[in-house]
C-alpha positions in Angstrom: -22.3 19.7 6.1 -21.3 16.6 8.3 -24.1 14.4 6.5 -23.2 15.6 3.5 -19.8 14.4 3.7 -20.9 11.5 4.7 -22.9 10.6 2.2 -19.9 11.2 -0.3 -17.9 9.4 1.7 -20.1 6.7 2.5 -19.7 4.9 -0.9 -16.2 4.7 -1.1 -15.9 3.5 1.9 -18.0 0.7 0.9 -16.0 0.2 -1.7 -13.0 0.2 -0.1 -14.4 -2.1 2.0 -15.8 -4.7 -0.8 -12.2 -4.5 -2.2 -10.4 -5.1 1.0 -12.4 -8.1 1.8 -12.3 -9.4 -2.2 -8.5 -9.3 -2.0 -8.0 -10.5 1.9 -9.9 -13.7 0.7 -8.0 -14.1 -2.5 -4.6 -13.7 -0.5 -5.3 -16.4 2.1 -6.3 -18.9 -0.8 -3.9 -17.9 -2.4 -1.4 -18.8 0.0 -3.3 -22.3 1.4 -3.2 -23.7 -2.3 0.4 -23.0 -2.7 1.6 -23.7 0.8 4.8 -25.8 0.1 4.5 -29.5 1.6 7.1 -29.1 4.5 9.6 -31.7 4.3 9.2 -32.1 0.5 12.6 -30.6 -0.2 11.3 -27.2 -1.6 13.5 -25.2 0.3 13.1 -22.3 2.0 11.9 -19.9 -0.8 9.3 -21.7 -1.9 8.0 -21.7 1.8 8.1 -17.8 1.0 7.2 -17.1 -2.8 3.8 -17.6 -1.7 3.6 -15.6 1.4 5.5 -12.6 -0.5 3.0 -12.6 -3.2 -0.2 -12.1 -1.0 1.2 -9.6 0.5 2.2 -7.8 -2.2 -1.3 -8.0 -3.3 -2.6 -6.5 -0.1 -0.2 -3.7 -0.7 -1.6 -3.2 -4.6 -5.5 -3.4 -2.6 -4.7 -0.7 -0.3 -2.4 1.3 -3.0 -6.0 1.0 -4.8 -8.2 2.0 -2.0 -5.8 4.8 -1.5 -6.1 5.8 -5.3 -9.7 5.9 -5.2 -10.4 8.1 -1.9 -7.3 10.7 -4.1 -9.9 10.4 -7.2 -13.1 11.3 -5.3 -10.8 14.2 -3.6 -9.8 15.6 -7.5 -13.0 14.6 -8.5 -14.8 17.3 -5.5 -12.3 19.8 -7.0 -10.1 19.9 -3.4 -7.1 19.2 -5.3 -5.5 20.4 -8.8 -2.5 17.6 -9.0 -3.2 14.2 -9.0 0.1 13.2 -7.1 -1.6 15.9 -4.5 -4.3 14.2 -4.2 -3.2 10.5 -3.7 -0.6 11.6 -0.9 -2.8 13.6 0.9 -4.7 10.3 0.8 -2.4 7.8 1.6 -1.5 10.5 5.0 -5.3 10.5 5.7 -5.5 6.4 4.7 -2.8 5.3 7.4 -3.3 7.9 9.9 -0.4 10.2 9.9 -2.0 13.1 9.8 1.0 15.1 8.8 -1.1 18.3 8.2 1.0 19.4 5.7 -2.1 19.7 2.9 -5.4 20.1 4.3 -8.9 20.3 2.1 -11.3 23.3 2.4 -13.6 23.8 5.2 -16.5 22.2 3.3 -14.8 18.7 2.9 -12.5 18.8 5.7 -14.4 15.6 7.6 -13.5 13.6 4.8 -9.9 13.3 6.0 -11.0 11.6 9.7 -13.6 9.4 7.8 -10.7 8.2 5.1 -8.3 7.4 8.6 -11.4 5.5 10.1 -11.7 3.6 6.7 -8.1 3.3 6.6 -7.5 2.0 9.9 -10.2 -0.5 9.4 -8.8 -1.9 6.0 -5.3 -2.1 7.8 -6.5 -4.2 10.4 -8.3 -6.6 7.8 -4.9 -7.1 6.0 -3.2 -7.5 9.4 -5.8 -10.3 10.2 -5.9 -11.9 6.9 -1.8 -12.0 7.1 -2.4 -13.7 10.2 -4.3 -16.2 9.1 -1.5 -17.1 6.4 1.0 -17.3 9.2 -0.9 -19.4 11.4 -1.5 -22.0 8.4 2.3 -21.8 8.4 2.6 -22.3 12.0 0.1 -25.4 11.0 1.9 -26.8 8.7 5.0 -26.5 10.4 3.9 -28.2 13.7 2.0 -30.9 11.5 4.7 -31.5 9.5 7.0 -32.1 12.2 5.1 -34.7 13.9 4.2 -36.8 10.7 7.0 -36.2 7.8 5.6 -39.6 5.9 2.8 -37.4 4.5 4.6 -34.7 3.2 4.2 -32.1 6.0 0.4 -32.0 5.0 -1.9 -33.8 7.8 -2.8 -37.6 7.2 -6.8 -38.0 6.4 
């Protein structure tokens, strides 16, 4: 029964993992082409707009990721709600492990390989927001030392 759940689970997670790492690169792009020049009067929010926006877009990539482990969960028949499904998902996904719902005896290892998965996909949103902030920090620093070009650095 373990290899059997992991060769459902296997799949998703490569999906999950294809999507992470298709929306991680999008959101640090995102963010370098629409980095505000510092010292071009801007202000503040538009320092932010585009640092709110890739994030929000990792949120929608892991909302995703979390949809698609509830789908393969009502699509093995472990849950009858939807709603059921996705939250027992999202517990599994993040690692909270409330207990509160847990899946038959047959597909029970799916939850710990979801957590792994989940855990893993966290981290790469946690590395590509660090990225974004240490082009920030970048841009900041540069743009302190040389103001005549706008905050980007001089070629």
């Amino acid at each position: 029964m373990i290899f059997v759940n992991f060769m459902i689970g296997l799949p998703v997670m490569l999906l999950c993992l294809i999507l992470q790492t298709a929306v991680a690169f999008w959101c640090v792009r995102y963010y370098v082409r629409h980095a505000p020049n510092i010292g071009s009067g801007q202000g503040f929010l538009a320092g932010i707009r585009p640092l709110i926006v890739a994030l929000l877009a990792m949120m929608l990539g892991t909302m995703v990721q979390i949809m698609l482990w509830g789908g393969l969960f009502l699509w093995l028949g472990e849950f009858e709600q939807a709603y059921d499904a996705v939250y027992h998902s999202a517990v599994n996904f993040t690692s909270l492990g409330y207990g509160d719902i847990v899946m038959s005896r047959e597909r029970r290892l799916l939850g710990p390989l979801e957590a792994v998965n989940g855990v893993l996909m966290l981290g790469m949103s946690a590395a590509a927001m660090m990225a974004i902030v240490q082009h920030m920090i970048t841009l900041l620093r540069d743009g302190r030392a040389d103001t005549t070009t706008g905050g980007r650095p001089s070629a």
